[in-house]
C-alpha positions in Angstrom: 101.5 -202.0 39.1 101.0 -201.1 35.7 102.4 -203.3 32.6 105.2 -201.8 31.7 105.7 -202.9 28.3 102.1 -201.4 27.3 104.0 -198.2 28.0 107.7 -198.3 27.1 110.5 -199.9 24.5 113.0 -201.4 25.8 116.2 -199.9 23.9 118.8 -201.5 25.3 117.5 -205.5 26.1 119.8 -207.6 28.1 122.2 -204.7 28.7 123.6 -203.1 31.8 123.8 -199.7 32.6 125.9 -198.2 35.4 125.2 -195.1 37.0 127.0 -192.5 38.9 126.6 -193.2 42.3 127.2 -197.1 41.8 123.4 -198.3 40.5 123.4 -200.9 37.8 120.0 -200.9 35.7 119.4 -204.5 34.0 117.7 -204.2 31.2 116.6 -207.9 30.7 113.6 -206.6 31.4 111.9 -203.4 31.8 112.8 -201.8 35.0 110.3 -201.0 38.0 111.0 -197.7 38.2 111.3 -197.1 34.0 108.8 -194.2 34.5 111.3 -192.3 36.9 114.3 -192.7 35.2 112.6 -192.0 31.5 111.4 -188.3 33.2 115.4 -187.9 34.7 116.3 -188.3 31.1 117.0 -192.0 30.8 118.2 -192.9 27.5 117.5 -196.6 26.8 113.7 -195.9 27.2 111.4 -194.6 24.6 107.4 -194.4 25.1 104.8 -196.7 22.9 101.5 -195.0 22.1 99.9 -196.2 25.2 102.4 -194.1 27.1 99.5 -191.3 26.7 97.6 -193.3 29.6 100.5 -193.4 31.7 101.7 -189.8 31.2 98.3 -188.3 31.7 98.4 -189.0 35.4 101.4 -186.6 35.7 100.7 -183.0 36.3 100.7 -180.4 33.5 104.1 -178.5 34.8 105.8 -182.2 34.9 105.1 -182.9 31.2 106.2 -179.8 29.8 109.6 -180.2 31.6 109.3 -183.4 29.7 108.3 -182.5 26.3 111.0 -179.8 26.4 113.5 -182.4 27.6 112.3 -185.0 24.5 112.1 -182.2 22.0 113.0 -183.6 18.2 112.1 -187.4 19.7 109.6 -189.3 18.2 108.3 -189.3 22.3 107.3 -185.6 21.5 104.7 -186.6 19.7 103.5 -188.7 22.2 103.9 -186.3 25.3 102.3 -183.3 23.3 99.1 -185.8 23.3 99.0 -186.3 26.6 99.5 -182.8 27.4 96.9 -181.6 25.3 94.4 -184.4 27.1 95.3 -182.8 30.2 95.1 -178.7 29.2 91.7 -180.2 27.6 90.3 -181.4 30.7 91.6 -178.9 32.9 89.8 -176.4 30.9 86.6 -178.2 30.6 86.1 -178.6 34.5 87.2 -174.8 34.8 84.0 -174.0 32.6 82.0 -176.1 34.8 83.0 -174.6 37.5 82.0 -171.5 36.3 78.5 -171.9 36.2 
C-alpha cells in the first residue's frame, strides 16, 4: 500500500468523525481507505502535490467528477494536473495507434 501521507493532509489529527450509518473515522492517523472517502467528498482530507501520482491511476471520467466536486479548492489545482497527465497520454497513444 501506498504511503499515505506522501499523498494527503490530515485536516482533522486526532479527531473522530461519525458517519451516518454508525462508522467512526480516527483521524490519529491517516485512514486506509483516505483515497475513497476524499473522492465521496470527505472533508478532513486535502491532497499534497504528490497526490498527482496517486490520482493519475484513476480514470479520466472519475477525476472530472472530482475536480467538479473540489472546484474553488486549492485540490483543483492539483486534480487539473493530473487530469491533464492523463488527456496527455491518452492522446499520445491514440496518435500511435494511428499509424
Amino acid at each position: 500500500m501506498a504511503d499515505l501521507n506522501k499523498y494527503f493532509n490530515n485536516l482533522l489529527p486526532g479527531g473522530k468523525i461519525y458517519q451516518s450509518g454508525g462508522r467512526v473515522v480516527c483521524m490519529k492517523t491517516l485512514p486506509k481507505d483516505s483515497l475513497e472517502l476524499y473522492i465521496k467528498g470527505f472533508k478532513y482530507l486535502s491532497l499534497k502535490e504528490d497526490a498527482v501520482e496517486l490520482l493519475q491511476k484513476m480514470c479520466e471520467d472519475d477525476l472530472r467528477y472530482l475536480l467538479e466536486l473540489k472546484k474553488g479548492t486549492a485540490d483543483a489545482k492539483i486534480i487539473k494536473k493530473a487530469l491533464s497527465m492523463i488527456s496527455s497520454s491518452v492522446s499520445k497513444k491514440s496518435r500511435r495507434s494511428k499509424k
